[in-house]
C-alpha positions in Angstrom: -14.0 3.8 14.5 -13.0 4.6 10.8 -15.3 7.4 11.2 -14.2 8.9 14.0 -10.3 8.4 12.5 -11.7 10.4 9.5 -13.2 13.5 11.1 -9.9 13.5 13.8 -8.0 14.0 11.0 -10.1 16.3 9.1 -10.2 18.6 11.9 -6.8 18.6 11.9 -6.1 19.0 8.3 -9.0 21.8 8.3 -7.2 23.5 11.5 -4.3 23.6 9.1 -5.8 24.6 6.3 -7.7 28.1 8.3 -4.4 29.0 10.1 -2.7 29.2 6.9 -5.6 31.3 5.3 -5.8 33.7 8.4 -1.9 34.2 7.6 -1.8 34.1 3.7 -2.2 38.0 1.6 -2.5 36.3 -2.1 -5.7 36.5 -2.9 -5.8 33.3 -5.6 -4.0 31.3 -2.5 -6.8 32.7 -0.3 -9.7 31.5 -3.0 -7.3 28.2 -3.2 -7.3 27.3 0.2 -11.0 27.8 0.5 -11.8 25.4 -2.1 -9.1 23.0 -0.9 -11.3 22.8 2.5 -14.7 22.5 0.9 -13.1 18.9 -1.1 -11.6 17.8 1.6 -15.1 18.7 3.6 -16.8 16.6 0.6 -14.3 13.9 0.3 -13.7 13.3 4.2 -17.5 12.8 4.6 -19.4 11.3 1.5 -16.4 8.6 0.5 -17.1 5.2 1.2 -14.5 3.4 2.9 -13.7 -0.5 3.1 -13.4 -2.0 6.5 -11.4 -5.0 7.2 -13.9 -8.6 6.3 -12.3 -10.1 9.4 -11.6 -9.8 13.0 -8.4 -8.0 13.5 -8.0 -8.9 17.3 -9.1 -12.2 16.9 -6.8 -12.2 14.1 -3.6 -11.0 15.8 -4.7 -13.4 19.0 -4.8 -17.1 16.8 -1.5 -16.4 15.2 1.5 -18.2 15.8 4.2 -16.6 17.9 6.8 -16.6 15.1 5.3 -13.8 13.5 5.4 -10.4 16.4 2.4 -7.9 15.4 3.1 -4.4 16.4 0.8 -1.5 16.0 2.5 2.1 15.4 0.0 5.6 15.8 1.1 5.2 11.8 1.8 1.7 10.8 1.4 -1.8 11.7 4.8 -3.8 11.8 4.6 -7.5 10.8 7.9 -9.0 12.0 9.1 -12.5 11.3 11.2 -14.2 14.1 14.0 -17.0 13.5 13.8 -20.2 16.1 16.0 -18.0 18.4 13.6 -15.5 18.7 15.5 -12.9 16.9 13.8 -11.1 13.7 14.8 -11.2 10.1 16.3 -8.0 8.9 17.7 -9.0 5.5 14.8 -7.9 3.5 11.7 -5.6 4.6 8.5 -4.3 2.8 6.8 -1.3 3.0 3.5 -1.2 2.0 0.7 1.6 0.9 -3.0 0.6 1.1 -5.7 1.3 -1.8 -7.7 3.9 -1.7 -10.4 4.3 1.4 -9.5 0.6 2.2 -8.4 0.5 5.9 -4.9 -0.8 6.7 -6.0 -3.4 8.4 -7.8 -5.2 5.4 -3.8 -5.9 4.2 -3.2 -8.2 7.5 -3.7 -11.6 6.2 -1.8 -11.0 2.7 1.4 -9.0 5.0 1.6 -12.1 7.0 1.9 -14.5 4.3 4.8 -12.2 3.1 6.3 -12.2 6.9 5.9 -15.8 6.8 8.2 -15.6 4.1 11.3 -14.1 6.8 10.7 -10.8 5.2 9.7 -7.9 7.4 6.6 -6.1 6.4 5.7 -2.6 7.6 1.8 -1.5 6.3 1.1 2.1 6.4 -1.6 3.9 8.1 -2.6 6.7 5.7 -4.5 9.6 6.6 -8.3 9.2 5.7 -7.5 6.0 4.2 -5.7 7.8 0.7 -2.1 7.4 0.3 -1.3 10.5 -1.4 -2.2 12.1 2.1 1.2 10.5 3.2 3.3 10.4 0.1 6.3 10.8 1.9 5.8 7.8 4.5 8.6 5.1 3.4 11.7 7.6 4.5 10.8 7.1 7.9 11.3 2.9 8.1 15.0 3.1 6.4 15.6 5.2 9.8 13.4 3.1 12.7 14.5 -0.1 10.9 18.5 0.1 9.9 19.2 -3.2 10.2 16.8 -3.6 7.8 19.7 -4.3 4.7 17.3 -4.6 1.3 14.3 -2.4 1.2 10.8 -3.1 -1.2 8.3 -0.3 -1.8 4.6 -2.4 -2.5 1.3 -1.0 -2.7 -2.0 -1.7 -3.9 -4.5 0.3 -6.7 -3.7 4.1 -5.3 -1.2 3.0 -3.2 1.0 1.7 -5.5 0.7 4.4 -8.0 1.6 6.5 -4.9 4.5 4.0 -3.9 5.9 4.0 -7.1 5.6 8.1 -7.1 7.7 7.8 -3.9 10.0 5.1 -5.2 10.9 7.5 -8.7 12.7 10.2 -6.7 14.5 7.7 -3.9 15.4 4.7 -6.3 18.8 4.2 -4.5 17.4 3.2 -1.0 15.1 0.4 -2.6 15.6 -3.0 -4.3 12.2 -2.8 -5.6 9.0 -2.5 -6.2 5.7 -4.4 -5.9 2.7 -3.2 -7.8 -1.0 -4.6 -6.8 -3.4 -3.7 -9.3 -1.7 -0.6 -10.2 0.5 1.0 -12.2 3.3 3.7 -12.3 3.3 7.1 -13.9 6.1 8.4 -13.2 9.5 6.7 -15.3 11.2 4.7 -13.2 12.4 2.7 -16.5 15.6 3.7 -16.5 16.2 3.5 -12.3 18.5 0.2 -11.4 15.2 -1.4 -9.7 13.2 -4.5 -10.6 9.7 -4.3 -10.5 7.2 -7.1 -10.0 3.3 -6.5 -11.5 0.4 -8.5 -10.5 -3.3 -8.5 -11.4 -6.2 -10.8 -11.5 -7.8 -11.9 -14.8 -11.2 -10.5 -13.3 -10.4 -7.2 -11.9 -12.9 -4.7 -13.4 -11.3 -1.8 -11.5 -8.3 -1.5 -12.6 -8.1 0.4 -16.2 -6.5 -1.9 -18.3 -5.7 0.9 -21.1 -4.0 2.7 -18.5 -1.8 -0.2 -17.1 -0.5 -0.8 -20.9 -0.1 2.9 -21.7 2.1 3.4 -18.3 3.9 0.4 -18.9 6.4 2.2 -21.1 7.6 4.1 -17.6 8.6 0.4 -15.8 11.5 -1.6 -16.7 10.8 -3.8 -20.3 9.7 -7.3 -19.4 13.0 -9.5 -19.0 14.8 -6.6 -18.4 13.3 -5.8 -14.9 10.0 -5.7 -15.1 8.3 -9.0 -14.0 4.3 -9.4 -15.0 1.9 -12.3 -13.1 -1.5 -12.5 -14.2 -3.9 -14.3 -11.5 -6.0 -16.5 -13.1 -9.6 -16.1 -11.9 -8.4 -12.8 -9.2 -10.3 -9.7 -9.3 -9.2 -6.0 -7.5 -10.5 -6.1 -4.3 -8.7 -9.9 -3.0 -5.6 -8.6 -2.6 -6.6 -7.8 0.8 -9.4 -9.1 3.0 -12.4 -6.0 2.8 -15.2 -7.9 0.6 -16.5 -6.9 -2.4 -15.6 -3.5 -3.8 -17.8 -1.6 -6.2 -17.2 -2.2 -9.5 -15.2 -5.1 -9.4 -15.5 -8.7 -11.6 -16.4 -11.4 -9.6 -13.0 -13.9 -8.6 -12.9 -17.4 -9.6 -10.8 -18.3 -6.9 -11.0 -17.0 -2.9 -9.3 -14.2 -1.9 -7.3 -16.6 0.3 -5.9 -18.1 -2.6 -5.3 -15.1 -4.7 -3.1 -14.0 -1.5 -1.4 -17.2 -1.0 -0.5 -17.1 -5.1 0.2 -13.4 -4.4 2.8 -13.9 -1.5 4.7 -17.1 -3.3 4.9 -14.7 -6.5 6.5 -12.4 -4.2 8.5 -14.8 -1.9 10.1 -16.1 -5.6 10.5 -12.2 -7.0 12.7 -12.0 -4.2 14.2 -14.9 -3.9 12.9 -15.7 -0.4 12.5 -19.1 -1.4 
């Protein structure tokens, strides 16, 4: 299925991509756009991508009914009901996956966060990299008005990419939620607070670059609020198995969610 998602939307991409070089007279655009479709021909077809560890219908199926699960053509709404059956709309979270990990790996850690009476809304990226949907987030704030307090999150890539997106619309947001991942563009001086977590085993994320970004977040106790996770590692923020690369966790990946979503119930003062 992943594969046949990935080559849909390279032919797509690659459609776009040869109309626009039939049409174009620069000559460096031409030699740009043929490069641009031999990566993407490389990257769409030699990545490896992470599948979800865990049965998402079976999944969906053994939940309680307080939680509704609806799957968009582009993202997966996670909606929390009260006991009258309406939803929550004070606060809602929108959410970029990690690099080639499929959306549906960020399930189980979403719906800890729903269970929390916050709405979550996980994007469905093209070819599983959120910098081929940068501009995703605008369209919740308009599907979901009654929505009344919006958080960006994201893991690795995504939330370097959520962040990216947060920087130039800082005034429709509360905050932001980084996984693993820091922010390179300066959102230090935007009026948003900014939660960063990490486990004490993750061997992907680069460590040198998390502290030399840090300067473009909010100073600690001035916005910017740090959790370490004793004995987490990269890849347990979501539920895809081991990812290459990555330390091995001290704890199970569903308690480095369960810490993750009380961090991020408390950050928000859910709870």
């Amino acid at each position: 299925m992943i594969i046949l998602s990935m080559t849909v939307t390279y032919l797509i991409i690659s459609r776009n991509l040869i109309l626009f070089y039939i049409n174009m007279k620069n000559k460096r655009l031409m030699a740009a756009t043929v490069l641009a479709f031999f990566l993407l021909t490389a990257l769409t077809f030699s990545c490896k991508s992470y599948p979800p560890s865990f049965n998402v219908e079976k999944f969906y199926t053994e939940s309680d009914d307080t939680i509704d699960f609806i799957e968009d053509k582009s993202y997966i709404a996670l909606l929390p009901k009260n006991g009258a059956g309406e939803y929550y709309t004070e606060k809602g979270i929108i959410f970029y996956p990690g690099g080639l990990v499929d959306y549906h790996a960020y399930i189980p850690l979403l719906t800890r966060c729903a269970e929390n009476k916050t709405a979550c809304f996980i994007v469905k990226m093209p070819l599983n990299f959120a910098f081929m949907d940068k501009q995703a987030a605008g369209k919740f704030l308009t599907l979901y008005p009654e929505i009344n307090n919006w958080y960006m999150a994201g893991h690795s890539l995504g939330g370097a990419i959520a962040a990216s997106y947060i920087s130039r619309h800082a005034k429709d947001f509360k905050g932001l939620i980084l996984l693993a991942a820091y922010s390179t563009h300066d959102i230090s001086k935007k009026n948003l607070k900014v939660l960063s977590l990490y486990g004490s085993n993750d061997k992907v994320l680069n460590l040198e670059h998390y502290h030399k970004y840090q300067k473009k977040l909010p100073a600690i106790g001035s916005g910017l609020t740090e959790i370490i996770i004793n004995g987490g590692n990269h890849a347990q923020f979501a539920s895809y198995g081991n990812q290459d690369g990555d330390g091995i966790a001290d704890i199970s990946a569903e308690e480095q969610q369960s810490i993750t979503a009380a961090e991020i119930a408390s950050w928000m003062e859910l709870k």
